[in-house]
C-alpha positions as CSV (number, residue, x, y, z in Angstrom):
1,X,-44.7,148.3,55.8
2,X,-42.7,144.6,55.6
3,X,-43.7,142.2,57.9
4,X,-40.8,140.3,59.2
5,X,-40.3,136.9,59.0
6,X,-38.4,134.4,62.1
7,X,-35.8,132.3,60.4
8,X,-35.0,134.9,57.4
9,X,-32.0,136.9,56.4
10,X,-31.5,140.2,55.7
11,X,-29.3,142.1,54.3
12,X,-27.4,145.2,56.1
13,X,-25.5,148.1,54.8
14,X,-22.6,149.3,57.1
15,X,-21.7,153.2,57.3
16,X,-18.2,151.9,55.5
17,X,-19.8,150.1,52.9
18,X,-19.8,146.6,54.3
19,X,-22.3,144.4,53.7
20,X,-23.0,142.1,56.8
21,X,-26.4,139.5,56.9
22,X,-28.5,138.6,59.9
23,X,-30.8,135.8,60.7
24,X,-33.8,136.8,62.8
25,X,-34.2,134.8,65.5
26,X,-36.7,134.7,68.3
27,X,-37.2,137.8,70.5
28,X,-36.3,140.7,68.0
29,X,-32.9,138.7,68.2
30,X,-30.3,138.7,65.6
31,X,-27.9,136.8,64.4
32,X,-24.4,138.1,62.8
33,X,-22.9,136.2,60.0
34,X,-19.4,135.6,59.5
35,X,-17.7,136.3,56.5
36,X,-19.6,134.6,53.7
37,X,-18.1,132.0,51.1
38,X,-20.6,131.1,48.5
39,X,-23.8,132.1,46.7
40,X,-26.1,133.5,49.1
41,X,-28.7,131.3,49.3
42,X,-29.9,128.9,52.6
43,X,-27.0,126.2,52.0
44,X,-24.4,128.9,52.3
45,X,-25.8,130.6,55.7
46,X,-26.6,126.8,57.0
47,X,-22.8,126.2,56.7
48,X,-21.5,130.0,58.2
49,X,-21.2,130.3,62.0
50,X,-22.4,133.8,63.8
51,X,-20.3,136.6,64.7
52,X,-22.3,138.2,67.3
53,X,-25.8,138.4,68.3
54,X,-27.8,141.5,69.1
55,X,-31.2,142.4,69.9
56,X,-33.1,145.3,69.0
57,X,-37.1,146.1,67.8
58,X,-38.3,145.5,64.3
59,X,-38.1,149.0,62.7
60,X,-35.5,148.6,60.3
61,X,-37.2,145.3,58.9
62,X,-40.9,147.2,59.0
63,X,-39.7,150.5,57.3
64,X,-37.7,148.5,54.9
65,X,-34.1,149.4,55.6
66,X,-32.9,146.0,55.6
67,X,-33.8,144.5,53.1
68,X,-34.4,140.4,53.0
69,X,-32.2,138.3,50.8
70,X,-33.4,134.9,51.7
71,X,-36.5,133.8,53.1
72,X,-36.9,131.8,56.1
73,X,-37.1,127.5,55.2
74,X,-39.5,127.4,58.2
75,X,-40.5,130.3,59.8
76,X,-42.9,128.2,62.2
77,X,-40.3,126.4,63.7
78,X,-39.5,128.0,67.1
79,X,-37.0,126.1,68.9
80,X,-34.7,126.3,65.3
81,X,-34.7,130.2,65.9
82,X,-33.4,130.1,69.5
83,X,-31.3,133.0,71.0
84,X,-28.5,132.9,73.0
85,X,-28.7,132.7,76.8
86,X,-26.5,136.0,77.2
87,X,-27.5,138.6,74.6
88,X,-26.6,142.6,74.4
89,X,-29.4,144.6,74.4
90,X,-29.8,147.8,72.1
91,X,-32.4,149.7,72.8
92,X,-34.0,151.9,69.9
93,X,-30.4,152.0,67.9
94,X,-29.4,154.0,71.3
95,X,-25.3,152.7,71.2
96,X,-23.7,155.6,73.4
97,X,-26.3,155.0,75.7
98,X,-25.7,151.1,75.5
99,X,-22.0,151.7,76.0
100,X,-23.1,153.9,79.1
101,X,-25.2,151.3,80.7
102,X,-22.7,148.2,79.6
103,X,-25.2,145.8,80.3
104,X,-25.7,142.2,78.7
105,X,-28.9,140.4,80.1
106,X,-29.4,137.1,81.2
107,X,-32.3,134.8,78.8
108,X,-33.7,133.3,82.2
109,X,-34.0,136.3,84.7
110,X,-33.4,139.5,83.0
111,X,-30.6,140.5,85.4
112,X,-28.0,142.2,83.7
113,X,-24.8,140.7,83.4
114,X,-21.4,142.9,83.5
């Protein structure tokens, strides 16, 4: 089982054959990179802006179905790794039933946001 690792990036394989790269952030958050320009190494992802952030648990980093491309430059270093303050939640790789719910949730409180 991989261990995963806050500040990293991993690589994902889209159902259309896309690539697309996430940082992990704190939380089981992630972050979505935009379209990349460069060698992927740190200086590259340091430079791109995210596309979206998501949150979900740690399976597909433990079981190995994303695999990492970059390690994190300081995986210690909490307040770097921050998430959001409004954040979708997906909930085991559930979508349909994230669509049904349509909730975001507030950082702070928890509430969900429409």
């Amino acid at each position: 089982m991989a261990k995963y690792e806050l500040g990293a990036i991993y690589k994902i394989n889209g159902r259309s054959g896309e690539l697309y790269y996430v940082r992990l952030l704190t939380n089981d958050c992630y972050g979505v990179f935009s379209s990349l320009e460069g060698e992927l190494n740190e200086e590259t992802f340091a430079q791109t802006h995210y596309r979206l952030y998501f949150s979900c648990n740690s399976f597909p980093i433990k079981r190995g179905i994303w695999g990492k491309v970059v390690s994190s430059p300081d995986s210690t270093d909490i307040a770097r790794w921050q998430r959001p303050q409004y954040l979708a939640n997906f909930a085991n790789f559930n979508m349909k039933l994230f669509l049904d719910q349509c909730r975001v949730f507030h950082e702070e409180d928890r509430k969900s946001v429409v």
